[in-house]
C-alpha positions as CSV (number, residue, x, y, z in Angstrom):
1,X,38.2,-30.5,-25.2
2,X,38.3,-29.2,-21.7
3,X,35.8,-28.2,-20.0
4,X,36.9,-24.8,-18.8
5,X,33.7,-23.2,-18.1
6,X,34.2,-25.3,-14.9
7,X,37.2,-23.5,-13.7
8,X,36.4,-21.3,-10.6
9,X,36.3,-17.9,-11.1
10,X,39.3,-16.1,-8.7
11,X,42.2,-14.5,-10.0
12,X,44.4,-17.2,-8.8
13,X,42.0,-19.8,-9.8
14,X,41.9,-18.1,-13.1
15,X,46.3,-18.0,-13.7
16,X,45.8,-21.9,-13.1
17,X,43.1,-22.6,-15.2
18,X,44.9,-20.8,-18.1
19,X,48.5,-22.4,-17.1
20,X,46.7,-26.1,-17.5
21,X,45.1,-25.0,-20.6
22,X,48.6,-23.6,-22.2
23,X,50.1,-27.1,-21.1
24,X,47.2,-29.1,-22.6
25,X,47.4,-27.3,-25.5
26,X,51.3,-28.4,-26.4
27,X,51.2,-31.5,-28.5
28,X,53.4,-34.1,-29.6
29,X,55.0,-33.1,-33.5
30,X,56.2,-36.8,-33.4
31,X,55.5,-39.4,-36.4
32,X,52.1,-41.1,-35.9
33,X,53.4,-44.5,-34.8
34,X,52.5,-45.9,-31.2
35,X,54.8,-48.2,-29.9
36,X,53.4,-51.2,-28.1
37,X,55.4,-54.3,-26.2
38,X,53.5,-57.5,-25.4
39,X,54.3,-61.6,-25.6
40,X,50.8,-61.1,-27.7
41,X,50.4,-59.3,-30.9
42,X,47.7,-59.3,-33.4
43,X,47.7,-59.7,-37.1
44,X,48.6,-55.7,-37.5
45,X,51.3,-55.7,-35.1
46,X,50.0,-54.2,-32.2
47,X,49.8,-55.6,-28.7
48,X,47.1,-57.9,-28.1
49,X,46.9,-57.0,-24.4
50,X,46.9,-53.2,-25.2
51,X,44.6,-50.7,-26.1
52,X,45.9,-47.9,-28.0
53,X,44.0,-44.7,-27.4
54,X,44.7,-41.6,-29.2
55,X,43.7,-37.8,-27.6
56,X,43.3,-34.7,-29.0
57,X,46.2,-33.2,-26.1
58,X,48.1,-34.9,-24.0
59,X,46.9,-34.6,-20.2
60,X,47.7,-31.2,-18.6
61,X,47.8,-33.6,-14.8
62,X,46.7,-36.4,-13.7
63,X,46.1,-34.6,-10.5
64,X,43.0,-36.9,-9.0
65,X,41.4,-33.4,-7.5
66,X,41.4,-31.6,-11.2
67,X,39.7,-35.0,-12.5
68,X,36.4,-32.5,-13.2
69,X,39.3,-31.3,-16.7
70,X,37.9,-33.1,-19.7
71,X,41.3,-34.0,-20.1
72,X,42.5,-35.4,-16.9
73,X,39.1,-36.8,-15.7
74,X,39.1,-38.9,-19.3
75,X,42.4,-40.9,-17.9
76,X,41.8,-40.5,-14.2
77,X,38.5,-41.2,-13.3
78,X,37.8,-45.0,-12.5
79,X,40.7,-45.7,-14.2
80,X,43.4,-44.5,-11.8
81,X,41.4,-43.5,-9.1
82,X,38.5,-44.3,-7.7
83,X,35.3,-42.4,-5.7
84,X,33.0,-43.5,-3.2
85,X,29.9,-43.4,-5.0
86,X,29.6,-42.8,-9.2
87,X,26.6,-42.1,-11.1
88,X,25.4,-44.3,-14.1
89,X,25.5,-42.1,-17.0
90,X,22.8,-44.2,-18.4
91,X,20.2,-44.0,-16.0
92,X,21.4,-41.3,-13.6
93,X,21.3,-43.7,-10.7
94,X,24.1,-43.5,-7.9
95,X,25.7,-46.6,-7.3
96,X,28.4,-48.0,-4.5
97,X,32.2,-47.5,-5.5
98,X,34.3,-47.1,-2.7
99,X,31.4,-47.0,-0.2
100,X,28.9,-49.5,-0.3
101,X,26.0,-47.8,1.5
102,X,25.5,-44.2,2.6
103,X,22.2,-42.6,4.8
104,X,21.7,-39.1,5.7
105,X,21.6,-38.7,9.3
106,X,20.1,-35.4,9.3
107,X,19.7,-32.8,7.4
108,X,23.3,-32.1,7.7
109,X,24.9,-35.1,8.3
110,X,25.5,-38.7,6.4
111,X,27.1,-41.5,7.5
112,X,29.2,-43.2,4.7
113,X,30.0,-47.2,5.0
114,X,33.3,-48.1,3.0
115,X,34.5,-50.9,1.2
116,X,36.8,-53.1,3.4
117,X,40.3,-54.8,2.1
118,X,40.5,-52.3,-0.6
119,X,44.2,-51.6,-1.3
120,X,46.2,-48.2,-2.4
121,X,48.6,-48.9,-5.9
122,X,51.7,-48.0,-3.8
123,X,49.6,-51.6,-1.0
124,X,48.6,-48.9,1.9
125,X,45.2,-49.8,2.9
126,X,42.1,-48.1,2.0
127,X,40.1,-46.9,5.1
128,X,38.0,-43.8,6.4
129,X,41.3,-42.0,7.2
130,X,42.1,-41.7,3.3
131,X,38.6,-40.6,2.5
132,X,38.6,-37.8,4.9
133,X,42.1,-36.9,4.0
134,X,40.6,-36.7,0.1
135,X,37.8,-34.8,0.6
136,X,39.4,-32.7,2.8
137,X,42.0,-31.8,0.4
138,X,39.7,-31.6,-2.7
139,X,37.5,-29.4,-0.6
140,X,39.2,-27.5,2.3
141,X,43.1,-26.9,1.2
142,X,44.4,-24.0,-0.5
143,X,45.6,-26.1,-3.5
144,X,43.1,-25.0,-5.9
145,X,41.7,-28.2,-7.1
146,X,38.9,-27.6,-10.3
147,X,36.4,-30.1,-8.4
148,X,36.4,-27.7,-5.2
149,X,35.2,-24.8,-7.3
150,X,32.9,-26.5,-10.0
151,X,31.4,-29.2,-8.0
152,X,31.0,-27.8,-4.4
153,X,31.2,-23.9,-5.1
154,X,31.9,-22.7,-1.8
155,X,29.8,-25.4,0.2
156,X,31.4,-25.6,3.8
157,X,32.2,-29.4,5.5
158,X,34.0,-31.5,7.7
159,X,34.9,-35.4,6.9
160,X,35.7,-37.9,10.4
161,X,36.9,-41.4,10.2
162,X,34.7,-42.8,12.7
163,X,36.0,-46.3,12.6
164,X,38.3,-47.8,9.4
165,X,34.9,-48.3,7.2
166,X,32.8,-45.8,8.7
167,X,33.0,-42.0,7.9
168,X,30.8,-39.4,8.8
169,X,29.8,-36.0,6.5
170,X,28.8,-32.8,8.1
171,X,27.5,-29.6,5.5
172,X,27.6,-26.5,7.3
173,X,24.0,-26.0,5.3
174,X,21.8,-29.3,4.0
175,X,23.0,-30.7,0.9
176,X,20.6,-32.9,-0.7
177,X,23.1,-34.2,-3.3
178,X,26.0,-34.5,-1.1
179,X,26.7,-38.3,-2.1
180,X,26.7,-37.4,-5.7
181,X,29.1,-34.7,-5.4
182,X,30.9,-37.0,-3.6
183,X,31.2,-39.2,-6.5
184,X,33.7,-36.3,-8.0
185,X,35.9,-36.5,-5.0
186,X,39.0,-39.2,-5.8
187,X,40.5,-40.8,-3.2
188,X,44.1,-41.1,-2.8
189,X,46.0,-42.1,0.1
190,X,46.6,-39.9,3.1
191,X,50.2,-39.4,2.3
192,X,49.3,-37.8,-0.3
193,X,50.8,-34.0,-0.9
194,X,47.9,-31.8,0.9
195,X,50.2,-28.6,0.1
196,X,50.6,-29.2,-3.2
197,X,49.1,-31.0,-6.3
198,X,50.7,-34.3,-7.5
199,X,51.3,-34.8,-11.4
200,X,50.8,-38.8,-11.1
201,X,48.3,-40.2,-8.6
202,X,48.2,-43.2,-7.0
203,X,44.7,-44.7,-6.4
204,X,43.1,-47.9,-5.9
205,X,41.7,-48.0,-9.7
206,X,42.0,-51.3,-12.0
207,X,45.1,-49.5,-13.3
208,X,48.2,-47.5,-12.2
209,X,51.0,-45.5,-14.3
210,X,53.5,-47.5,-15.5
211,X,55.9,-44.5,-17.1
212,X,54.3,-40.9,-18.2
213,X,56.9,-40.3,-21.4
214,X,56.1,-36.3,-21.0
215,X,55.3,-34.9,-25.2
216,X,55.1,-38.5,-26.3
217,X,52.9,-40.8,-24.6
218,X,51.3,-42.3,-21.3
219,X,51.2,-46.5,-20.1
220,X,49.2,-47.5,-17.5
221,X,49.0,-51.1,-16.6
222,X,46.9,-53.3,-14.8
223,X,47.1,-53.4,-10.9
224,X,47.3,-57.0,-10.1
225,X,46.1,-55.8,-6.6
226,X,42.8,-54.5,-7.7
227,X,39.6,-55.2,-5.4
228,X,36.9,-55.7,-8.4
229,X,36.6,-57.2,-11.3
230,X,40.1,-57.4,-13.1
231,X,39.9,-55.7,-16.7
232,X,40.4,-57.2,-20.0
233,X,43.4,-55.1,-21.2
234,X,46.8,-55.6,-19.5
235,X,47.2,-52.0,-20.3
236,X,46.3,-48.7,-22.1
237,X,49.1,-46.5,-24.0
238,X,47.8,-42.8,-24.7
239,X,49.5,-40.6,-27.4
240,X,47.9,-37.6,-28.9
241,X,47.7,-35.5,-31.9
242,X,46.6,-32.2,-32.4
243,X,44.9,-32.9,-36.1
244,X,41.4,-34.9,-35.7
245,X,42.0,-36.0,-39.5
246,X,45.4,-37.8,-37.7
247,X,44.0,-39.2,-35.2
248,X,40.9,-41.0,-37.5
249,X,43.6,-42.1,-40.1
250,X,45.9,-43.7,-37.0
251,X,42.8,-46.1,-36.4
252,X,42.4,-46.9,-40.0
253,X,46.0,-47.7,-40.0
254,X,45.8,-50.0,-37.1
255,X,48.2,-47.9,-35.3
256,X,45.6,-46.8,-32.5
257,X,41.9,-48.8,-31.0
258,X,40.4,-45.7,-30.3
259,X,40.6,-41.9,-31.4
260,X,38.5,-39.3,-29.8
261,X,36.6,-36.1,-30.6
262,X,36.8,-35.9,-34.3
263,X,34.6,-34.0,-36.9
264,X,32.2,-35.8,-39.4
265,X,35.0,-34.4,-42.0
266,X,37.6,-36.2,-40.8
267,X,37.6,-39.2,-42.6
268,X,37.0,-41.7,-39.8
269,X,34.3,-44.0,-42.5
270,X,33.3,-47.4,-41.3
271,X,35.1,-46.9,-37.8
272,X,33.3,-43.9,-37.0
273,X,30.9,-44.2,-34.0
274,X,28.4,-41.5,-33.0
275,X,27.0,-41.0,-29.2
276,X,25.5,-38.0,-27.4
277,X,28.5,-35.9,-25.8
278,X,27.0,-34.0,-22.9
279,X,27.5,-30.8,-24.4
280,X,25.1,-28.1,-25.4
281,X,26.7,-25.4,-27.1
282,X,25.1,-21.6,-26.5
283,X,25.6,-18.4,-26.6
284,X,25.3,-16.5,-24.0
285,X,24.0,-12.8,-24.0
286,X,25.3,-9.5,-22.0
287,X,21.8,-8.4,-21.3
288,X,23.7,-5.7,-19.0
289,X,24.2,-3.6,-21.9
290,X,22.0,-2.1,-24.9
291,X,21.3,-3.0,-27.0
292,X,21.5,-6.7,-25.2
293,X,20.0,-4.8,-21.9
294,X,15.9,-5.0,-24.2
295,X,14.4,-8.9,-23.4
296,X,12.7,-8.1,-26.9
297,X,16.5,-8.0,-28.6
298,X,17.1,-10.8,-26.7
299,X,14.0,-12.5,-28.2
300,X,14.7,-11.6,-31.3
301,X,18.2,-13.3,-31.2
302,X,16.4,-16.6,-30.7
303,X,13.5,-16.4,-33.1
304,X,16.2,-15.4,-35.7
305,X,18.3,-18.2,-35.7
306,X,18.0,-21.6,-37.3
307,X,18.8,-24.1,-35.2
308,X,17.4,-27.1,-38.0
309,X,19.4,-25.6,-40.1
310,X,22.3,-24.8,-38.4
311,X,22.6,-28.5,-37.3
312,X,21.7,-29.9,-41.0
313,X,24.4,-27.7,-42.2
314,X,27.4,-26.7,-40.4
315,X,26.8,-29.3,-37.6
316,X,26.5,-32.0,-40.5
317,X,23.3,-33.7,-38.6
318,X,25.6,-34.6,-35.5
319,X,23.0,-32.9,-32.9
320,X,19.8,-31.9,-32.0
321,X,18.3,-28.3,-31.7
322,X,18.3,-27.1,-28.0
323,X,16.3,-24.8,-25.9
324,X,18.2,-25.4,-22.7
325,X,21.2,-26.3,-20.9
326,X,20.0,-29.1,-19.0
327,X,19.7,-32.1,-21.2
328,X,17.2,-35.0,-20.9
329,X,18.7,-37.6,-17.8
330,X,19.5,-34.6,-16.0
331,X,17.6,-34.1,-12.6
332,X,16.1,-30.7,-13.5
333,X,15.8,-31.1,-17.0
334,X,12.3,-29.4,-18.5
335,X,10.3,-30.9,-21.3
336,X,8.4,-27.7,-21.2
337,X,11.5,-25.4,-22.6
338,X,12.3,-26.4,-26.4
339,X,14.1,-24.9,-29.0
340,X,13.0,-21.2,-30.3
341,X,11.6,-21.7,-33.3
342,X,13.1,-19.9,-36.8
343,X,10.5,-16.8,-37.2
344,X,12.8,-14.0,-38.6
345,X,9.7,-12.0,-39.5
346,X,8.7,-11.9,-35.4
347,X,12.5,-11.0,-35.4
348,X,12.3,-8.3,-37.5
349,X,9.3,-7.1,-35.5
350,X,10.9,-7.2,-32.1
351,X,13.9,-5.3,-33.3
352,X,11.7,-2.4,-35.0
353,X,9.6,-2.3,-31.7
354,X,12.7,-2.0,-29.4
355,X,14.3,0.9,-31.8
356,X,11.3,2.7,-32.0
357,X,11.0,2.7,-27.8
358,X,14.3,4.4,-28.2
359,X,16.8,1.2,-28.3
360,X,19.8,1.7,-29.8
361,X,19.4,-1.3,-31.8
362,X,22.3,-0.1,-34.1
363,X,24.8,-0.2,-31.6
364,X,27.1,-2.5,-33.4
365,X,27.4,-6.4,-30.9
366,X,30.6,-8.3,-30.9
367,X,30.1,-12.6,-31.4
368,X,33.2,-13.5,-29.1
369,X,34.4,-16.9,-30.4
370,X,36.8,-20.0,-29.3
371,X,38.7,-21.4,-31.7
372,X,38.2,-25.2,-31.7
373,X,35.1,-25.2,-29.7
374,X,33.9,-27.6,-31.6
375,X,34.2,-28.2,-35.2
376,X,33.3,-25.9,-37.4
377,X,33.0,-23.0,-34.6
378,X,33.8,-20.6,-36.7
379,X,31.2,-21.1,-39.3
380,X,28.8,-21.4,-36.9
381,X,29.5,-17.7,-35.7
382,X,29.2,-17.0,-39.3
383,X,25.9,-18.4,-39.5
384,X,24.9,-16.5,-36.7
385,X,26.3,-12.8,-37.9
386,X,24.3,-13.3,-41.0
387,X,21.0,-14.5,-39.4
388,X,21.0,-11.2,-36.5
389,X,21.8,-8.9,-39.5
390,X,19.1,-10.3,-41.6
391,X,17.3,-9.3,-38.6
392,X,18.2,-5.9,-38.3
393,X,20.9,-5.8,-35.5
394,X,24.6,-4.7,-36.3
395,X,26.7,-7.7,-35.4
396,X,31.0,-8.8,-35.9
397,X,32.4,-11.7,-34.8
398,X,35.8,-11.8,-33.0
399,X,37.4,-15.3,-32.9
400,X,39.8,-16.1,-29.8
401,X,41.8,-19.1,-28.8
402,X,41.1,-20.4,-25.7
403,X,43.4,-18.6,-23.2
404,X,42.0,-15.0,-24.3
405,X,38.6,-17.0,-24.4
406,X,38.9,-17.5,-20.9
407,X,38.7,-14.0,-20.0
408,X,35.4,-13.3,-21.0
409,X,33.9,-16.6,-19.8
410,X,35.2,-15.9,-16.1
411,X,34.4,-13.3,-13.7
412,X,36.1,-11.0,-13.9
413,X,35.0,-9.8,-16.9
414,X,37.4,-7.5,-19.1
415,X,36.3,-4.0,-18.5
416,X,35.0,-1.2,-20.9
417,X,33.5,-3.9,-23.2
418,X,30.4,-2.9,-25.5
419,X,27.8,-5.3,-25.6
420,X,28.9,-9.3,-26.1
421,X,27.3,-12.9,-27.2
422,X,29.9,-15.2,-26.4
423,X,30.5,-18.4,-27.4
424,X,30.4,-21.2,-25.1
425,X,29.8,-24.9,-24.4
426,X,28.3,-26.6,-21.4
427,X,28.1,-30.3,-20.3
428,X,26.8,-31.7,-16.8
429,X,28.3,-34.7,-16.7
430,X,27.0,-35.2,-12.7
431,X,23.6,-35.3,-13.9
432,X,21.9,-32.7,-11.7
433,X,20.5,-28.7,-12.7
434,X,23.0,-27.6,-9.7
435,X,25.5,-27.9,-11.9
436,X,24.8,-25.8,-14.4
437,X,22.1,-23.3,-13.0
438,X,24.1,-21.1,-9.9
439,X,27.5,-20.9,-11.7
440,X,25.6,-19.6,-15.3
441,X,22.8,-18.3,-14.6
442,X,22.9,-16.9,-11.0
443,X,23.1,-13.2,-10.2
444,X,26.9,-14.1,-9.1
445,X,27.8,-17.2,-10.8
446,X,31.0,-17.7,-12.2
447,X,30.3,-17.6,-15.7
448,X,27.1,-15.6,-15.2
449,X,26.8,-11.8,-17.3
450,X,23.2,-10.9,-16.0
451,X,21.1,-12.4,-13.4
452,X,17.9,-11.5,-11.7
453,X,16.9,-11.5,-7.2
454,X,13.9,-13.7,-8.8
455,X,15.6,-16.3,-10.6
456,X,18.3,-16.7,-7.7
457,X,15.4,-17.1,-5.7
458,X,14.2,-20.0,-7.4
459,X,17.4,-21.9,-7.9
460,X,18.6,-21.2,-4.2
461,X,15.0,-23.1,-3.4
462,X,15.6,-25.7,-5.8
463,X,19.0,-26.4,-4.6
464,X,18.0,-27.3,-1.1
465,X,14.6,-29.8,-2.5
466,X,15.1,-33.2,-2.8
467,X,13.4,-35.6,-5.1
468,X,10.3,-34.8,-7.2
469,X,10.4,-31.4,-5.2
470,X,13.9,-30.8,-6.7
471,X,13.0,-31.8,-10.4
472,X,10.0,-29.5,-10.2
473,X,12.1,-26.8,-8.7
474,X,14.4,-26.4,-11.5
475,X,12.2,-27.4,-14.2
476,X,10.7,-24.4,-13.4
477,X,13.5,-22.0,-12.6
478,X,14.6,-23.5,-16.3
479,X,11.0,-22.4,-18.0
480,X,11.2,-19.3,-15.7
481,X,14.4,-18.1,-17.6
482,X,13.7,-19.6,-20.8
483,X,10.3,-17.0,-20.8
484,X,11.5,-13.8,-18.5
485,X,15.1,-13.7,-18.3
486,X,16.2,-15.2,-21.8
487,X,19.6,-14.7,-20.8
488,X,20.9,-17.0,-23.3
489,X,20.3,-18.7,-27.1
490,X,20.7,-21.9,-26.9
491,X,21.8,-23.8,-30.0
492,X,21.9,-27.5,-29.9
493,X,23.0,-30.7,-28.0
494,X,26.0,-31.5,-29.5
495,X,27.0,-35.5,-30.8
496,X,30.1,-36.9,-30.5
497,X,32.2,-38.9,-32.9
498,X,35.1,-41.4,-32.3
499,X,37.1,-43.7,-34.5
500,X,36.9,-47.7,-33.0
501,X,39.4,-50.6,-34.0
502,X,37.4,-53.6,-35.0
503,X,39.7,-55.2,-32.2
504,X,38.0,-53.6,-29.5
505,X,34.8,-53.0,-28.5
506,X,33.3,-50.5,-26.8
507,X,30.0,-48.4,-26.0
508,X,30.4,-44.9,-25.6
509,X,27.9,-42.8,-23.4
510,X,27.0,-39.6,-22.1
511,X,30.1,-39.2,-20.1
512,X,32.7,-40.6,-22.5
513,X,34.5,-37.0,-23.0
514,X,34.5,-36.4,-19.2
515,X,35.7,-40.4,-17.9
516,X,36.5,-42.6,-20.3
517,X,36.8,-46.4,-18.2
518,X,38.7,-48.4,-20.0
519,X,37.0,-51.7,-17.6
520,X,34.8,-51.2,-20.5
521,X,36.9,-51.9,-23.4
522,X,36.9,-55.4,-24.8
523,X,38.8,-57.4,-27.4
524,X,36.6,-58.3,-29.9
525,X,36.1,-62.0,-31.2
């Protein structure tokens, strides 16, 4: 699924995003078979060398600055192209990539020292000059790359080669984090188009395209020339199909290794595996207008809904009941915020109390849905509807796909709308609260319908702390909202399922969806 809450929020930004999304959207209607060439093959046929990955859509780009895309970022990132640092999703850590060692300098500057006799796919040489070139492209052209307006937001700086492995950083304001947004920027060499965005990137990765069949599939092969550790696989072939059932049955059929983001109903058995996504899914509440505009109808959305249940059921146990959108591992992440509890009596109250303070509390509220947002979406809305009714509120549900999605999750906002709970998803796969608490829950943020001077307050001071000063920042901006703003009901942390070839082995983690490294594929036996 993309993630397209991380699309920047201007117009133009906005045509783009939807453009990609149309694109990513067209799938293959081919048959289900993926070719495969190789001297080796295995008992069922396929390649021995290869590893046969099947998506839900084929890959809008491969554009390395649009790498923040679920999927572009799930074949770009450490595949293709490379950063200069990259976080563990494991234990949050920042490690070396492309730079080995980085120190901030002051406030406002940092001093990055890069990795020498690294070599470009097309056998130009890694240096400073390339890294500057990247950042400055991701981060200071007009090209409209994703990772310029989800991971930087407007955050001013300059990149100089000081000598071939040195490179120096300036932020117009301290950055705290600046290494670990770094870690989103890919480098490409400095011929690279800075006018315009290329389809297929070269990169110093472990692999480079080998031939992009556009509605069909996608090779990329080893690069012989590759500075680390060489990977197991010769080479990866994508194909993808729409129908999650299709995709599980391809892997049971030995005609694809690995199949991604599929529903506990679609048949994947023995190969399914199960790991934590990222995600949270929410919805989020207009509190600008009434009924929406009372915190204690806003209140009594949470206390009404059943989160156990809602997981047990529709959710079919893949997840766990949420009270945030920071997940555990995530620097800002509260243990003091969990999930509402179910208490539709208190639910009842609050409603009564709000209508008899004058609250028009039967002004009917419109559930704005996303086809596809994860499975069973629609169901889940239903769930929803009946529990805020049960409660005493007046509720319909209105299920979009995700282009007309889009518009309400953006700013703009469509005008002359009554009040709204919309639908949404959120994952932060770079493992820090700015991530996730300016864009949705700041007065201005791009996917934010209702903020308050205090709570921008608290995140602008949390955004400039650094260490245990920046956890306990946002922790409490996080309880802050979770008990005076209650912007938002949060649902549930959401769990993945993919379908694994018992010729392969692999581990998925946390940051699977978002960068999917195929170093980290095996053959098994």
């Amino acid at each position: 699924m993309i993630k397209t809450m991380r699309v920047p929020s201007t117009p133009r930004r906005r045509q783009a995003a939807s453009a990609l999304l149309a694109l990513g959207a067209m799938l293959s209607a081919g048959a289900c078979s993926v070719a495969n060439s190789g001297p080796e093959t295995s008992s069922g046929g396929a390649a021995a060398n290869t590893v046969r990955i099947v998506l839900p859509e084929e890959p809008p780009t491969l554009e390395p600055c649009d790498a923040s895309l679920t999927a572009t970022g799930r074949v770009t990132r450490a595949n293709i192209t490379e950063a200069l640092t990259e976080r563990d999703p494991g234990t949050g850590r920042l490690q070396p990539a492309l730079a080995t060692e980085w120190k901030q300098d002051s406030p406002t500057e940092w001093t990055f020292t890069l990795r020498p006799g690294v070599k470009f796919h097309d056998g130009t040489a890694f240096d400073a000059k390339a890294a500057a070139f990247s950042i400055d492209r991701t981060v200071g052209s007009e090209i409209d790359c994703n990772v310029d307006g989800y991971v930087f937001g407007g955050i001013e700086l300059t990149a100089t080669a000081v000598d071939d492995t040195t490179l120096k950083v300036k932020t117009a304001k301290p950055d705290p984090i600046l290494p670990l947004r770094l870690s989103f920027v890919e480098i490409v060499p400095a011929t690279t188009s800075a006018t315009g965005k290329v389809r297929e990137p070269v990169g110093t990765g472990p692999y480079k395209i080998a031939k992009w069949d556009t509605g069909r599939s996608l090779r990329l092969e080893r690069h012989a020339g590759y500075w680390g550790k060489a990977p197991e696989f010769a080479a990866a072939e994508y194909v993808w199909r729409a129908e999650g059932s299709i995709r599980a049955a391809m892997v049971k059929s030995d005609e694809a290794d690995v199949a991604i983001g599929l529903a506990p109903e679609d048949g994947a058995g023995d190969s399914a595996v199960q790991y934590p996504n990222n995600e949270t899914s929410y919805l989020r509440i207009d509190a600008t207008k009434a009924p929406l505009n009372d915190i204690r109808v806003r209140q009594a959305i949470n206390y009404a809904i059943d989160r156990d249940g809602l997981v047990a059921s529709v959710f079919a146990g893949l997840g766990k009941p949420a009270g945030q959108l920071v997940p555990e591992g995530v620097t800002g992440h509260s243990s003091a915020v969990q999930a509402w509890p179910h208490d539709m009596a208190q639910a009842k109250k609050l409603v009564a109390e709000a209508k008899a303070a004058g609250v028009p509390t039967d002004t009917p509220i419109k559930i704005i849905g996303r086809n596809g947002i994860y499975p069973k979406a629609a169901e889940a809305m239903e769930v929803v509807q009946n529990s805020l009714i049960e409660a005493g509120l007046k509720v319909e549900i209105e299920m979009l796909d995700v282009n007309a999605w889009l518009e309400y999750l953006l700013r703009p906002f469509p005008k002359n709308l009554g009040p709204t709970l919309l639908q949404a998803q959120h994952g932060n796969q770079a493992g820090d609260a700015a991530f996730t608490m300016g864009q949705i829950y700041g007065s201005k943020g791009a996917q934010s319908s209702y903020g308050t001077s205090e709570l921008d307050s608290m995140i602008a001071a949390a955004e400039q702390a650094s260490g245990e000063e920046r956890q306990t920042a946002f922790a409490k901006a996080l309880e802050h909202q979770s008990k005076d703003v209650v912007r938002d009901a949060v649902l549930a942390h959401m769990t993945g399922i993919l379908a694994l070839s018992p010729r392969v082995t692999y581990k998925p983690n946390a940051a699977t969806n978002d960068e999917m490294r195929l170093a980290d594929m095996h053959p098994a036996g």
